[in-house]
PDB file as gemmi writes it, atoms N, CA and C in Angstrom:
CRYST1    1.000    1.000    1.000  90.00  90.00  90.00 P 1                      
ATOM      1  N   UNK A   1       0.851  -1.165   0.000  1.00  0.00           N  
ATOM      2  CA  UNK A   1       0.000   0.000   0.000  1.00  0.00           C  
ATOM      3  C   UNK A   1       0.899   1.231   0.000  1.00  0.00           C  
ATOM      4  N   UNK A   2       0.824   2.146  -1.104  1.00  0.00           N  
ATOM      5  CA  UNK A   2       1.688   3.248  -0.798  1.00  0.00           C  
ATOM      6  C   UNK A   2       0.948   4.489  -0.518  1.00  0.00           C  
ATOM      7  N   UNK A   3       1.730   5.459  -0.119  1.00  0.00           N  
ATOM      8  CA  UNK A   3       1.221   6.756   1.022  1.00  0.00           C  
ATOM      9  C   UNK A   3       1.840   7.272   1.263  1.00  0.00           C  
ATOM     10  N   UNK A   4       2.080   8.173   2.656  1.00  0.00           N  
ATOM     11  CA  UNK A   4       2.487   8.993   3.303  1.00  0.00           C  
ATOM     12  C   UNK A   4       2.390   8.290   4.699  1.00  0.00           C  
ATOM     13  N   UNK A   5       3.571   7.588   5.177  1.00  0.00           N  
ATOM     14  CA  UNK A   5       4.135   6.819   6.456  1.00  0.00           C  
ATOM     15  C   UNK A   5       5.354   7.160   7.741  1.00  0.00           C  
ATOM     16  N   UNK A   6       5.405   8.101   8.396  1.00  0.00           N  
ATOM     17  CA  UNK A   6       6.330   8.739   9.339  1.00  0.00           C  
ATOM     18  C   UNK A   6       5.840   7.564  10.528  1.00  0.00           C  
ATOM     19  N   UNK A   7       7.516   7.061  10.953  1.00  0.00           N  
ATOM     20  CA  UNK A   7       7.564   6.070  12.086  1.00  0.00           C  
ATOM     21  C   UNK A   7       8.962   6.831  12.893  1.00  0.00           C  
ATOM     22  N   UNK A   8       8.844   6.475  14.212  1.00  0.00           N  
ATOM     23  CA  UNK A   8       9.501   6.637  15.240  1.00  0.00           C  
ATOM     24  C   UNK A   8      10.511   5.155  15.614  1.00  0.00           C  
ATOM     25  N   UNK A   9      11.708   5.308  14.893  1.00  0.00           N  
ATOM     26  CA  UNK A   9      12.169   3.679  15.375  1.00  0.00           C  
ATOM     27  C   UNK A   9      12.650   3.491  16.505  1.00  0.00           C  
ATOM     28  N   UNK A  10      12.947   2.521  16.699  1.00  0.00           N  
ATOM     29  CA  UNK A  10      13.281   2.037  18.024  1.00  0.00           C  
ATOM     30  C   UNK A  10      14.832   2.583  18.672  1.00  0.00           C  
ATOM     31  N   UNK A  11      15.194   2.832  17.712  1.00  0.00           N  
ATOM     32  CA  UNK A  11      17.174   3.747  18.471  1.00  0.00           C  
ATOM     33  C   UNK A  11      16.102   5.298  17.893  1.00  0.00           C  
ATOM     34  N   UNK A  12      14.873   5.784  17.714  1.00  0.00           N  
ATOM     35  CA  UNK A  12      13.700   6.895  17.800  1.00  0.00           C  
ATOM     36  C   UNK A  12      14.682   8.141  17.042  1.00  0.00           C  
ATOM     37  N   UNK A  13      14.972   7.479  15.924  1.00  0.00           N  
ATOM     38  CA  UNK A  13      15.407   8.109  14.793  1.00  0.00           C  
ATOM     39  C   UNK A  13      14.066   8.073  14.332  1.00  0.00           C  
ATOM     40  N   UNK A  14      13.529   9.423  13.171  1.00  0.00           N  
ATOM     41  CA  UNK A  14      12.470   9.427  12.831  1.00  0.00           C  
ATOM     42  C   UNK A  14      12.440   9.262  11.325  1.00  0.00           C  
ATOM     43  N   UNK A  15      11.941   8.268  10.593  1.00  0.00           N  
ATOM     44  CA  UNK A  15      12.028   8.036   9.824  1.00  0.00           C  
ATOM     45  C   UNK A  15      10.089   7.862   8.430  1.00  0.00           C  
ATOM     46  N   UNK A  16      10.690   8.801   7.288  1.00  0.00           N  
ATOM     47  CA  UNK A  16       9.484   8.475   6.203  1.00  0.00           C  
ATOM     48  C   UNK A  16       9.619   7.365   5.475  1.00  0.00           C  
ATOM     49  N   UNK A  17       8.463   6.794   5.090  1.00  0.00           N  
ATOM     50  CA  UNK A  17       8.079   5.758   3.990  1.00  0.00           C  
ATOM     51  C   UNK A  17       6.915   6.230   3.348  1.00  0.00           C  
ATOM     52  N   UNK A  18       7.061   5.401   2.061  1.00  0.00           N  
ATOM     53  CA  UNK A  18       6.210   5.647   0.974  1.00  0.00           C  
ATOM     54  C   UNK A  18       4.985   4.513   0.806  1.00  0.00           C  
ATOM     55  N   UNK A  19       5.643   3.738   1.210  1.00  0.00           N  
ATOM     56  CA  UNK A  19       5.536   1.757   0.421  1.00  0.00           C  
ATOM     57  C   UNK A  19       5.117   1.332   2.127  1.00  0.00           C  
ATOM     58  N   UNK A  20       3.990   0.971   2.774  1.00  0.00           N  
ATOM     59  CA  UNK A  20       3.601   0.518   3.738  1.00  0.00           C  
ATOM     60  C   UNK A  20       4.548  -0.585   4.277  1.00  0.00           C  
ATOM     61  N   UNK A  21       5.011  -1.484   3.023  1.00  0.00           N  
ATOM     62  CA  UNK A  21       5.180  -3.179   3.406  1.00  0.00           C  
ATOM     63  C   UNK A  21       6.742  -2.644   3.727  1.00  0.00           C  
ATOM     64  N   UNK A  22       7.464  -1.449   3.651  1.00  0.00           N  
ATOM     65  CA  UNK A  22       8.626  -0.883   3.926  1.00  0.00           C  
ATOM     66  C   UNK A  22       8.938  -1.340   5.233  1.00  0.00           C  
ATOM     67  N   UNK A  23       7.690  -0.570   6.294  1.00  0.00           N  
ATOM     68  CA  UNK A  23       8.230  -0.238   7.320  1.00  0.00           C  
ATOM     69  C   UNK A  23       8.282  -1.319   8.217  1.00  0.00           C  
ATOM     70  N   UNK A  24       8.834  -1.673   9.313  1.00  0.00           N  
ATOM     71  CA  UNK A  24       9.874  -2.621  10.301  1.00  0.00           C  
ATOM     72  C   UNK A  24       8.991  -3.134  11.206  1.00  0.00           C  
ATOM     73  N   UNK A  25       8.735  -4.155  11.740  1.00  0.00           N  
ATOM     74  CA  UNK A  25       8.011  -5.246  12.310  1.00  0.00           C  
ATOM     75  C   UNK A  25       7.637  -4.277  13.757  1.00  0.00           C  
ATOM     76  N   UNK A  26       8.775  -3.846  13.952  1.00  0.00           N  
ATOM     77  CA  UNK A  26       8.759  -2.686  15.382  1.00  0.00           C  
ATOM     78  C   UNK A  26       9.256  -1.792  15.338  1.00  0.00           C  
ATOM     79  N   UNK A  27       8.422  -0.784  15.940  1.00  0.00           N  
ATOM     80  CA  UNK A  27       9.058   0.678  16.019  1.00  0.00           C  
ATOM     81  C   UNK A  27       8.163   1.001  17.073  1.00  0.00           C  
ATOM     82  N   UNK A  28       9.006   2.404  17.179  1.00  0.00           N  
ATOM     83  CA  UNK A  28       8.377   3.205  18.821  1.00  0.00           C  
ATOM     84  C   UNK A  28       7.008   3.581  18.723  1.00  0.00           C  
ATOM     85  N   UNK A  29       6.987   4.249  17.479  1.00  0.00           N  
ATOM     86  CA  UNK A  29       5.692   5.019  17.707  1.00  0.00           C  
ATOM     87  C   UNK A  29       4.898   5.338  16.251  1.00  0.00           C  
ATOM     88  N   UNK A  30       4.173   5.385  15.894  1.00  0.00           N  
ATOM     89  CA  UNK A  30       3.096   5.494  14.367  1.00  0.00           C  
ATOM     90  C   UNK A  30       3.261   7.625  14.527  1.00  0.00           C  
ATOM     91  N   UNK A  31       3.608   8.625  13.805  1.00  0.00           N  
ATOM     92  CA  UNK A  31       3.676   9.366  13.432  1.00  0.00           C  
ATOM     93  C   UNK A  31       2.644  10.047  12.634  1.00  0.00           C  
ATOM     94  N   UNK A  32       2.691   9.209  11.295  1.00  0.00           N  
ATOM     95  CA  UNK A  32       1.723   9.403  10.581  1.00  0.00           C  
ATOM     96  C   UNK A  32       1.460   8.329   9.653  1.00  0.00           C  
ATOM     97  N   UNK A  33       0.326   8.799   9.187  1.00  0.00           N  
ATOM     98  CA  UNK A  33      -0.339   7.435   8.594  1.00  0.00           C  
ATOM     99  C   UNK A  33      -1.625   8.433   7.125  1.00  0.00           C  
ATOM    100  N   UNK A  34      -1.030   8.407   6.270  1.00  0.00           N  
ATOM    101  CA  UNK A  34      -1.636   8.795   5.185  1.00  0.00           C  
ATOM    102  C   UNK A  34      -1.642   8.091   3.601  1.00  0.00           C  
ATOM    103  N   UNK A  35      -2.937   7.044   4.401  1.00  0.00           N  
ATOM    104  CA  UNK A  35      -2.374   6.207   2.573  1.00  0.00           C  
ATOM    105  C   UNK A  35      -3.127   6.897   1.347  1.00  0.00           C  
ATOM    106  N   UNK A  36      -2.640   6.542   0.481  1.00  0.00           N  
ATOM    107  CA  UNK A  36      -3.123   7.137  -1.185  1.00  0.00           C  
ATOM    108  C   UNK A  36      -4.875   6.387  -1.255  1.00  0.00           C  
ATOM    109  N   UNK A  37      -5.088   7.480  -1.198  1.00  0.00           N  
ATOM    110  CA  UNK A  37      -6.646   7.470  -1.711  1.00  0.00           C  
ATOM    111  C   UNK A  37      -6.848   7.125  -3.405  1.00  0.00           C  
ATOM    112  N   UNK A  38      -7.670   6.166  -4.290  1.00  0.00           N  
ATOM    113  CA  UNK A  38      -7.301   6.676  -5.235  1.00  0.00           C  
ATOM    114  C   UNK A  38      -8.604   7.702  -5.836  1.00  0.00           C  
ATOM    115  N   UNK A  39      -8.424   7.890  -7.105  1.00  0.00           N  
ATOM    116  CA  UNK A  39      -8.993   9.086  -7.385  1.00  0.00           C  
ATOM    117  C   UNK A  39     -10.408   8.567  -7.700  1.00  0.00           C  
ATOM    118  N   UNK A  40     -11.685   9.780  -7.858  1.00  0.00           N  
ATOM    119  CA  UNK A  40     -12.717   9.348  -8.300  1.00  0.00           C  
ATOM    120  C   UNK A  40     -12.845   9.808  -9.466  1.00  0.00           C  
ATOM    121  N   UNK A  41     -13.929   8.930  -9.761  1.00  0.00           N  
ATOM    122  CA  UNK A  41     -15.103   8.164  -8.932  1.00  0.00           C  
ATOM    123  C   UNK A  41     -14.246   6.782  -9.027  1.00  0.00           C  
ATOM    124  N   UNK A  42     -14.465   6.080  -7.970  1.00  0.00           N  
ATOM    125  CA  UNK A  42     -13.726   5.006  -7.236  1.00  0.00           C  
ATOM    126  C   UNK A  42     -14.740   3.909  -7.950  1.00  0.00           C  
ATOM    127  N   UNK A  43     -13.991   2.808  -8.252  1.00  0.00           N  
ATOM    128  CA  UNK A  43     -14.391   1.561  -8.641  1.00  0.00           C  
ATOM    129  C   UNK A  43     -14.674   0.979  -7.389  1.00  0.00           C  
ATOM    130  N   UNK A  44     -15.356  -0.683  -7.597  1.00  0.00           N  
ATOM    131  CA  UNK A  44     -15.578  -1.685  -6.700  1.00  0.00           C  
ATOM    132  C   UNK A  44     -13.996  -2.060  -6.148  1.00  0.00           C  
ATOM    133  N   UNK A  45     -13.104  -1.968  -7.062  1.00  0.00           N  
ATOM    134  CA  UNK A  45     -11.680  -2.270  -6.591  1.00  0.00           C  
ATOM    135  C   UNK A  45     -11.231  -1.153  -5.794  1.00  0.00           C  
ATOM    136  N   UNK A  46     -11.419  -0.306  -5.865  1.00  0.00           N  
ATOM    137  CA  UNK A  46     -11.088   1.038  -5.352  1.00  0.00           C  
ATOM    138  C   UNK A  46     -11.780   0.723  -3.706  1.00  0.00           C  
ATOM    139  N   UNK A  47     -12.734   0.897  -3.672  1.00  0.00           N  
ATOM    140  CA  UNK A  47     -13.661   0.484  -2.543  1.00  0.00           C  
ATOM    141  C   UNK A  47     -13.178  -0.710  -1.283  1.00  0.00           C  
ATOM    142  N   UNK A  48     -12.685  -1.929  -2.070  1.00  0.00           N  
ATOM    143  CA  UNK A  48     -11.909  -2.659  -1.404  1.00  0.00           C  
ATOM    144  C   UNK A  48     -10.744  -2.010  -0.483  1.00  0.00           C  
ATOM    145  N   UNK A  49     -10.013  -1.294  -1.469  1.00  0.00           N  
ATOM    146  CA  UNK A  49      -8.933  -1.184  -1.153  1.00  0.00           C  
ATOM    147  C   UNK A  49      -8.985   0.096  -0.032  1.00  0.00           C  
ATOM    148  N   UNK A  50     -10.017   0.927   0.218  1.00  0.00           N  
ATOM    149  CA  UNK A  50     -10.195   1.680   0.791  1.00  0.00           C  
ATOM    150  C   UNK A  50     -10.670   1.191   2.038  1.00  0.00           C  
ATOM    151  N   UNK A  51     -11.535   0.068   2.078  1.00  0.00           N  
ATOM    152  CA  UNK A  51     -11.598  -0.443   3.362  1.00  0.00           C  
ATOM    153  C   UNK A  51     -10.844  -1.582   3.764  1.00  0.00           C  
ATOM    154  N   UNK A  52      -9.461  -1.056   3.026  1.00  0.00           N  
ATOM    155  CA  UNK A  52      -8.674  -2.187   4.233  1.00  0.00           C  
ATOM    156  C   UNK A  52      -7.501  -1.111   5.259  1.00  0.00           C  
ATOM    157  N   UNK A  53      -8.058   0.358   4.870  1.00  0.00           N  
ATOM    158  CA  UNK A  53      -7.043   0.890   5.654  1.00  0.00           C  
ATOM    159  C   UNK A  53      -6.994   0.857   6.783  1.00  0.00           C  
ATOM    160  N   UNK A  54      -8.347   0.924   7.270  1.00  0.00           N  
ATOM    161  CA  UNK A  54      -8.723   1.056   9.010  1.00  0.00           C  
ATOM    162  C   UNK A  54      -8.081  -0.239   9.263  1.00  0.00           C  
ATOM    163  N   UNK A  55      -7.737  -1.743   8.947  1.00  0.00           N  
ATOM    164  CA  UNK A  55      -7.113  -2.598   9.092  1.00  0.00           C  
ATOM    165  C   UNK A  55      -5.713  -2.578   8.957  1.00  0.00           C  
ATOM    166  N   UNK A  56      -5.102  -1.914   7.690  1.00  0.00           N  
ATOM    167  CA  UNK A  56      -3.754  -1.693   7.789  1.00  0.00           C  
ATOM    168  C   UNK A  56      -3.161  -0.755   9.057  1.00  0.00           C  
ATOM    169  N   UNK A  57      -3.937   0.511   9.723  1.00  0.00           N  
ATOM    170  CA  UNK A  57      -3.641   1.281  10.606  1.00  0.00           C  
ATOM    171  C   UNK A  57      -3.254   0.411  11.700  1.00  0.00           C  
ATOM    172  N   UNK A  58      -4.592  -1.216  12.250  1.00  0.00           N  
ATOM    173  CA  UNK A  58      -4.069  -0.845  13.557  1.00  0.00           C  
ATOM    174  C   UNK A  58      -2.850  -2.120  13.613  1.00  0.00           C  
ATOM    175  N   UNK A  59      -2.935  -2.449  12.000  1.00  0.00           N  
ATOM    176  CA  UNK A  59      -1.490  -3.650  12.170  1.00  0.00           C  
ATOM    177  C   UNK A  59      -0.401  -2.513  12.437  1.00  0.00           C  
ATOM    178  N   UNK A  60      -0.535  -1.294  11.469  1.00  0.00           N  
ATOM    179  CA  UNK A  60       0.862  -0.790  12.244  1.00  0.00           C  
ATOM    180  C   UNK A  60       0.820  -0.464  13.726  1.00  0.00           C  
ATOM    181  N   UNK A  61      -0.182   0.076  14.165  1.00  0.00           N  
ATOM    182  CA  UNK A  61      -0.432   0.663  15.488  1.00  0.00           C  
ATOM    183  C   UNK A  61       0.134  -0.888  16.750  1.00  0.00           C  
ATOM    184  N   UNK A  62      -0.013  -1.640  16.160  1.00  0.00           N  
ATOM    185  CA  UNK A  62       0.277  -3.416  16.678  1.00  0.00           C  
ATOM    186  C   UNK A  62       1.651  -3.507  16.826  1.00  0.00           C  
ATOM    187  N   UNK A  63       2.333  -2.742  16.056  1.00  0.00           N  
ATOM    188  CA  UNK A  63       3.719  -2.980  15.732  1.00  0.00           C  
ATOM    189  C   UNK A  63       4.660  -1.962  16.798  1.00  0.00           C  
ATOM    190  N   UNK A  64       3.451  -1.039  17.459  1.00  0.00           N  
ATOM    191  CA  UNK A  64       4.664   0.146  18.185  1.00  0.00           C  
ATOM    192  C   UNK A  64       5.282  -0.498  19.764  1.00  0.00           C  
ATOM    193  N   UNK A  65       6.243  -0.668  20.300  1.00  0.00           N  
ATOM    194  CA  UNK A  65       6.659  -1.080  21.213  1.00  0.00           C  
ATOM    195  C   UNK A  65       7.017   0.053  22.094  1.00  0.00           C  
ATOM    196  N   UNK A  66       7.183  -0.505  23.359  1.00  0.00           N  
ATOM    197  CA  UNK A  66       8.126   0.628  24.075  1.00  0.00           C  
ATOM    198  C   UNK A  66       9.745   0.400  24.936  1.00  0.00           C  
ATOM    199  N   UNK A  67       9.822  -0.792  23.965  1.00  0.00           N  
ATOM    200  CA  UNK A  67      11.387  -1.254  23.698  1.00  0.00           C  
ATOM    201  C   UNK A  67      12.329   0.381  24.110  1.00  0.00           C  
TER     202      UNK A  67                                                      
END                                                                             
């Protein structure tokens, strides 16, 4: 899934991604979280893919430690 992805790593260097499947199994903290919408009018594929973000959020949100 690509976007707009700011993570906090774990030595809390702050680091951007583009490409969701980029970012690291663990990190400190979720920053930001802005995936690519695509444009309209949105297909049935479009639609899918739009409701898997609230799912992609809280896998990253799953991933923040306080390592």
């Amino acid at each position: 899934m690509k976007g707009e992805f700011r993570v906090k790593l774990l030595d809390r260097t702050i680091v951007d991604y583009t490409d969701f499947n980029d970012i690291p199994d663990k990190v400190y903290r979720i920053l930001k979280f802005i995936p690519d919408y695509p444009l309209s009018p949105h297909s049935e594929e479009d639609h899918k893919l739009i409701e898997t973000f609230d799912n992609k959020l809280h896998e990253l949100l799953r991933r923040e430690t306080n390592e």
